[in-house]
Biopython code that builds the backbone (N, CA, C, O; Angstrom):
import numpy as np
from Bio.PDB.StructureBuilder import StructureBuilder

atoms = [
    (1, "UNK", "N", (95.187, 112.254, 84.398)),
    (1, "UNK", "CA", (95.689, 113.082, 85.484)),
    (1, "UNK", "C", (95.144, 112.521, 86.800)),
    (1, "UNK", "O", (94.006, 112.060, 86.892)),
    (2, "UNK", "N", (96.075, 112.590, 87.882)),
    (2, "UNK", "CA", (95.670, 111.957, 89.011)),
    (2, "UNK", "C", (95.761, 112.688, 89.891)),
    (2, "UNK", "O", (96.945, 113.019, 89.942)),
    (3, "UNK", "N", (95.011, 113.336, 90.923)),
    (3, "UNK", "CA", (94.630, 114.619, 91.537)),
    (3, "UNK", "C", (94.873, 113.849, 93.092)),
    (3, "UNK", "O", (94.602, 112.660, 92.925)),
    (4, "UNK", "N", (95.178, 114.036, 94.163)),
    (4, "UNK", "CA", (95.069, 113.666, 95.408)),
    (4, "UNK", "C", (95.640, 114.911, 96.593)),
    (4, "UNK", "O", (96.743, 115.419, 96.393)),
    (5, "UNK", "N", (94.854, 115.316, 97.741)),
    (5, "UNK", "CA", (94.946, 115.828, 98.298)),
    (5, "UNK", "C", (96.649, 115.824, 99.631)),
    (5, "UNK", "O", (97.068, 114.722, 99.987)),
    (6, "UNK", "N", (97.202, 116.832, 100.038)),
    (6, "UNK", "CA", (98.378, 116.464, 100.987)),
    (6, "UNK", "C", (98.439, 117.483, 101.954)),
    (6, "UNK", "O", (97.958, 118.563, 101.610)),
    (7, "UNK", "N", (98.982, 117.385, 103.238)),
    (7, "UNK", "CA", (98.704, 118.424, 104.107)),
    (7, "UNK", "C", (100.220, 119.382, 103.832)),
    (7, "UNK", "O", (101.307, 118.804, 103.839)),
    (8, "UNK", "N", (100.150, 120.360, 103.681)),
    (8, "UNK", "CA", (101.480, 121.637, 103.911)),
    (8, "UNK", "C", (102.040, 121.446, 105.104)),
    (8, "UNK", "O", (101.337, 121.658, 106.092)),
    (9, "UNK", "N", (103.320, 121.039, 105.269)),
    (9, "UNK", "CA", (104.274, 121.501, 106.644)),
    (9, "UNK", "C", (104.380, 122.097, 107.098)),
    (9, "UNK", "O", (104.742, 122.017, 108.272)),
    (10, "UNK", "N", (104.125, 123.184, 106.452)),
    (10, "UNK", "CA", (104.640, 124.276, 106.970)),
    (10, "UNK", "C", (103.455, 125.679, 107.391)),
    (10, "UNK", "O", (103.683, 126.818, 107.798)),
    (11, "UNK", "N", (102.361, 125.072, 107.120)),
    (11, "UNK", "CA", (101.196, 125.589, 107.374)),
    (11, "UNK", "C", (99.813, 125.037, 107.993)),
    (11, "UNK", "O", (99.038, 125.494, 108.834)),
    (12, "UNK", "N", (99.834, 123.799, 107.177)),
    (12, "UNK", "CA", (99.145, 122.627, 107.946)),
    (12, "UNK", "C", (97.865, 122.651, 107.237)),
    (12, "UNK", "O", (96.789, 122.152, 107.566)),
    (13, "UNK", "N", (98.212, 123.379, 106.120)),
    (13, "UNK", "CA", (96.541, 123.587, 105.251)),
    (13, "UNK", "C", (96.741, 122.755, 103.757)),
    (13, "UNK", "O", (97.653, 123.027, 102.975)),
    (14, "UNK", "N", (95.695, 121.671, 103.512)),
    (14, "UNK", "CA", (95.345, 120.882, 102.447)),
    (14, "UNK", "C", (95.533, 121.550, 101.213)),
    (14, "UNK", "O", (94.922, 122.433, 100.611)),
    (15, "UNK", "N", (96.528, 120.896, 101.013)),
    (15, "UNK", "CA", (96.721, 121.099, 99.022)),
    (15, "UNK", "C", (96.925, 120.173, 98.213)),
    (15, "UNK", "O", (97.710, 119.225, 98.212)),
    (16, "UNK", "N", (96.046, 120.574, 97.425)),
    (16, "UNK", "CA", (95.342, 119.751, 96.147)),
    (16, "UNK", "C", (97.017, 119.500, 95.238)),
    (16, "UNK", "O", (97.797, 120.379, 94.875)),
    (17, "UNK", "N", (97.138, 118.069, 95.087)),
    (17, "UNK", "CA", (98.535, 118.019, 94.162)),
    (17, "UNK", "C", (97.857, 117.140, 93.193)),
    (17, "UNK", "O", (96.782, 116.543, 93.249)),
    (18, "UNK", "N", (99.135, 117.249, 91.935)),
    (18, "UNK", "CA", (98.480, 115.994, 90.593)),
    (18, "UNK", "C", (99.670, 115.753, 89.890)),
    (18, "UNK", "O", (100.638, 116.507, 89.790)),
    (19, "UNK", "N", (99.474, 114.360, 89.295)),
    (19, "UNK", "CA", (100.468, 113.825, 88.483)),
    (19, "UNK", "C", (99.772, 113.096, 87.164)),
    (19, "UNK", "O", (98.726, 112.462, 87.027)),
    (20, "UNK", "N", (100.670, 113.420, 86.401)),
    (20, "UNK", "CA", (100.101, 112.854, 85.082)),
    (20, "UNK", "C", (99.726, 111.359, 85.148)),
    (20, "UNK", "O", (98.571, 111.002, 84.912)),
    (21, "UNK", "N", (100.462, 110.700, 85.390)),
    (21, "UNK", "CA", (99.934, 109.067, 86.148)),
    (21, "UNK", "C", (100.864, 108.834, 87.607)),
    (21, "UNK", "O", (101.728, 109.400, 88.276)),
    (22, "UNK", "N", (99.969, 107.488, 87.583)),
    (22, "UNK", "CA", (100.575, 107.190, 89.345)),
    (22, "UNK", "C", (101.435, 105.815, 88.711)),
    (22, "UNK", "O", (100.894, 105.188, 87.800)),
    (23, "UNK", "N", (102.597, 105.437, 89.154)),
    (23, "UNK", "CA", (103.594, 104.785, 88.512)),
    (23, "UNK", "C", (103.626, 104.031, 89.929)),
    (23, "UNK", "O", (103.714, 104.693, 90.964)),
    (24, "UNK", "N", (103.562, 102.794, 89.948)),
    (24, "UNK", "CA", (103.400, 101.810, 90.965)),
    (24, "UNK", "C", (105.173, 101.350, 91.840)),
    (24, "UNK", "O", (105.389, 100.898, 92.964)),
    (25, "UNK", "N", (105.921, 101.641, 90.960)),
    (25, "UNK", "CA", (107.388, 101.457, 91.247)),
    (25, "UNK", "C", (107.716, 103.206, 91.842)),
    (25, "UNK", "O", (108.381, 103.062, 92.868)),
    (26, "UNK", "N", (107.606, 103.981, 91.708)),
    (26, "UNK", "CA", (107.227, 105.293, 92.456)),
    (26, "UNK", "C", (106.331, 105.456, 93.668)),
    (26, "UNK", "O", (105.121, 105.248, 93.751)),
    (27, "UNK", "N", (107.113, 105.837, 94.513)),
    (27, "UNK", "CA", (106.601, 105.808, 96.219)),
    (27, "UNK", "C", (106.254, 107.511, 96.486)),
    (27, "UNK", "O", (105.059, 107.803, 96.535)),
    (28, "UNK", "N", (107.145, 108.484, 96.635)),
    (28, "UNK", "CA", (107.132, 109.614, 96.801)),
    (28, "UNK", "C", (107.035, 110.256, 95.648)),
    (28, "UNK", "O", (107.756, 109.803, 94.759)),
    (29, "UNK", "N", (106.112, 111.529, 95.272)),
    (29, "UNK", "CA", (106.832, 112.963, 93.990)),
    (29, "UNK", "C", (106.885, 114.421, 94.421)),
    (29, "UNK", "O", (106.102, 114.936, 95.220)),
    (30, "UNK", "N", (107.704, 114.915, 93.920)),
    (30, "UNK", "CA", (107.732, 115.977, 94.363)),
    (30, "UNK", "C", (106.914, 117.045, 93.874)),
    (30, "UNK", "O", (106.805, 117.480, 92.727)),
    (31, "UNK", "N", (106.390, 117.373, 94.876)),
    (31, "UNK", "CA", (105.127, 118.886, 94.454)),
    (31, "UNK", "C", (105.179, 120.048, 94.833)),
    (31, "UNK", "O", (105.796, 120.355, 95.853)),
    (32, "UNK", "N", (104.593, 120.849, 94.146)),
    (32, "UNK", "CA", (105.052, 122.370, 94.515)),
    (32, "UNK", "C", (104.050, 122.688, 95.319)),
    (32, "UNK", "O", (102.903, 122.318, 95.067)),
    (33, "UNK", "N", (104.428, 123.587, 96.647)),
    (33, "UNK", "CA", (103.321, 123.977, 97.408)),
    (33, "UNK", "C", (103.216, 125.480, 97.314)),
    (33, "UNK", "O", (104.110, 126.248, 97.670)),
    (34, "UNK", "N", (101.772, 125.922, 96.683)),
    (34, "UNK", "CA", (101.697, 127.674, 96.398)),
    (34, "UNK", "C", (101.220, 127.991, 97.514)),
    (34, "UNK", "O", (100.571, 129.036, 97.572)),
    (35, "UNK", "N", (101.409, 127.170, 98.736)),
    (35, "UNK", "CA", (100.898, 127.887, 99.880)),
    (35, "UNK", "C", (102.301, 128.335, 100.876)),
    (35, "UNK", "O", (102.112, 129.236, 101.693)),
    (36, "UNK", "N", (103.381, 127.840, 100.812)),
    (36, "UNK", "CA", (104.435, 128.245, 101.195)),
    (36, "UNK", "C", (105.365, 128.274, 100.108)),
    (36, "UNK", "O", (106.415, 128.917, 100.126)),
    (37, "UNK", "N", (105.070, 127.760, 99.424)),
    (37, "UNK", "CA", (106.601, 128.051, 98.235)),
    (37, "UNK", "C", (107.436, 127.155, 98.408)),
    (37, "UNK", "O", (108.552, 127.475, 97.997)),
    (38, "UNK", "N", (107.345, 125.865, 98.976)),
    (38, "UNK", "CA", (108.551, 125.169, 98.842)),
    (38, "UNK", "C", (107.950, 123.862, 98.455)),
    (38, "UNK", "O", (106.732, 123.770, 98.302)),
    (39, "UNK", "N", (108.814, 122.761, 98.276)),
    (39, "UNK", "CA", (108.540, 121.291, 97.521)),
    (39, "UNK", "C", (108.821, 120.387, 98.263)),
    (39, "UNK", "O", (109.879, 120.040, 98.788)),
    (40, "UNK", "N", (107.471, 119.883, 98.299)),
    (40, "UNK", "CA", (107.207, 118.601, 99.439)),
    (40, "UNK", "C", (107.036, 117.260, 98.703)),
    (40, "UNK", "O", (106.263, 117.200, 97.747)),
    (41, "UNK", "N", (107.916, 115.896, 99.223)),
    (41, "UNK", "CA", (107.448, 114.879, 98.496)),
    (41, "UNK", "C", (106.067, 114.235, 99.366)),
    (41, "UNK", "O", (105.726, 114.301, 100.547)),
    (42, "UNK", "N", (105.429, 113.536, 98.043)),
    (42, "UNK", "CA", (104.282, 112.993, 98.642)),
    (42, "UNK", "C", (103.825, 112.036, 97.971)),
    (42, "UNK", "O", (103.743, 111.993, 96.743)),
    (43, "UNK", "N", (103.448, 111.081, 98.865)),
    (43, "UNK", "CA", (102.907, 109.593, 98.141)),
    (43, "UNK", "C", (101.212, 109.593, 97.529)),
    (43, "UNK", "O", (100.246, 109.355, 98.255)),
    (44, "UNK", "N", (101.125, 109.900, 96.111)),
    (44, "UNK", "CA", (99.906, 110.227, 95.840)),
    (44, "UNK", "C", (99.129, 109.304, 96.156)),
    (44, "UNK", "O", (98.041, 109.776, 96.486)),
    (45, "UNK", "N", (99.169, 108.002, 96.227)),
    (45, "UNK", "CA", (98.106, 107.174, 96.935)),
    (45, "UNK", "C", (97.575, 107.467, 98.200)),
    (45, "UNK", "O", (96.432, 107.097, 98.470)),
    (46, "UNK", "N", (98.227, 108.059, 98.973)),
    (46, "UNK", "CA", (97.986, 107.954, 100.438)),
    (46, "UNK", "C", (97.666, 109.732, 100.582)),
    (46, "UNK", "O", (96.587, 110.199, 100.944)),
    (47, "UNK", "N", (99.111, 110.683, 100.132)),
    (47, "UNK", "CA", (98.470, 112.100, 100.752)),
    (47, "UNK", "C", (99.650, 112.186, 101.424)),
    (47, "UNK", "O", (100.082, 113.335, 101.517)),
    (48, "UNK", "N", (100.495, 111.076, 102.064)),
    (48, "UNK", "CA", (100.612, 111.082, 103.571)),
    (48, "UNK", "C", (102.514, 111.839, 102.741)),
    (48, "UNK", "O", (102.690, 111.770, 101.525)),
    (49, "UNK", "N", (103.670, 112.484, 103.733)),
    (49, "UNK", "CA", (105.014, 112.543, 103.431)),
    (49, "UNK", "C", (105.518, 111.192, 104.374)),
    (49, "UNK", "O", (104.948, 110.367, 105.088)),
    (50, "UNK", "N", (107.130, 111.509, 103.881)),
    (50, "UNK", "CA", (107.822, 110.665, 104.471)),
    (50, "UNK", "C", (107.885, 110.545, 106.174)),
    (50, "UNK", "O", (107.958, 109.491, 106.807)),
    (51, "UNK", "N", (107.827, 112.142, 106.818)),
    (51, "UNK", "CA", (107.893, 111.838, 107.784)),
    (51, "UNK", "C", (106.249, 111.533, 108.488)),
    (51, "UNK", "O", (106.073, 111.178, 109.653)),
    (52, "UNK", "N", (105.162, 111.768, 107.481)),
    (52, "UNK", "CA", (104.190, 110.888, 108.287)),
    (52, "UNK", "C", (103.973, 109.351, 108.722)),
    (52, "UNK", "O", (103.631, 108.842, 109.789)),
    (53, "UNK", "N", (104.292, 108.850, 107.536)),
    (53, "UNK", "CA", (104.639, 107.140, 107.952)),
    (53, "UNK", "C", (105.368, 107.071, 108.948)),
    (53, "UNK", "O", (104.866, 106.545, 109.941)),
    (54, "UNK", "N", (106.692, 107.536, 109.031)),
    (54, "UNK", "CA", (107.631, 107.053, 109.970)),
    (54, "UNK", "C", (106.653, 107.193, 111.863)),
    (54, "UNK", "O", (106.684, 106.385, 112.791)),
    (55, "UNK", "N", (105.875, 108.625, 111.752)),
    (55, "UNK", "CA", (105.129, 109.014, 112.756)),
    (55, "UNK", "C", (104.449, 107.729, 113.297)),
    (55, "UNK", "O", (104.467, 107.348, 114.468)),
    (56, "UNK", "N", (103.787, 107.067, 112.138)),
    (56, "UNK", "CA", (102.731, 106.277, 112.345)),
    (56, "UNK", "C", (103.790, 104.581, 112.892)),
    (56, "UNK", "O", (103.259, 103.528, 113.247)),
    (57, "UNK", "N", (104.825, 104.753, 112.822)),
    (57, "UNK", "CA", (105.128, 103.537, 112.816)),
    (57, "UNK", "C", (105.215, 102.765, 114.399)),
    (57, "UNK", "O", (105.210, 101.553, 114.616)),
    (58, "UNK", "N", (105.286, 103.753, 115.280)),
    (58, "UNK", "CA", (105.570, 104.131, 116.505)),
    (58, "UNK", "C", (104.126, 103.397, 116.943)),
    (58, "UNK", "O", (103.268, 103.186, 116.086)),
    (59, "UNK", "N", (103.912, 102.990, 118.481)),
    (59, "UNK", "CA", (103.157, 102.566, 118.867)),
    (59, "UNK", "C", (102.526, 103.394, 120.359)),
    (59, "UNK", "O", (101.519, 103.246, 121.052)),
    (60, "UNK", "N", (103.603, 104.222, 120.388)),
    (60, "UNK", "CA", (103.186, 105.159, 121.785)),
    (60, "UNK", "C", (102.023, 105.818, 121.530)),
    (60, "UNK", "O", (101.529, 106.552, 122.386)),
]
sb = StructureBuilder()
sb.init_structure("model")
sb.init_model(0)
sb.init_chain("A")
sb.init_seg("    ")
for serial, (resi, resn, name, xyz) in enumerate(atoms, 1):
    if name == "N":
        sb.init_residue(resn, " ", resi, " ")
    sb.init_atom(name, np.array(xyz, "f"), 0.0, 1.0, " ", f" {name:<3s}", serial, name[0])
structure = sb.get_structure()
């Protein structure tokens, strides 16, 4: 089991997500958040969603 932390969107508070393994050809999974109730993808290596990378890509 592979446990890694992700921030909630919709609240902005750290939740603990896990996947049975981390599959290297797999970028995003989808996790359930019991802090709002809805399903966020997230890159268990990093923590980070889709629209955080894109954030980061920017140089401003």
């Amino acid at each position: 089991m592979h446990n890694f932390l992700f921030r909630c969107p919709a609240t902005g508070l750290m939740i603990q997500g896990s996947i049975e393994q981390v599959d290297p050809s797999t970028r995003f999974v989808p996790q359930d958040c019991p802090v709002c109730g809805g399903i966020h993808l997230v890159d268990p290596r990093t923590g980070e969603r889709p629209q955080d990378e894109a954030k980061g890509d920017s140089d401003c």
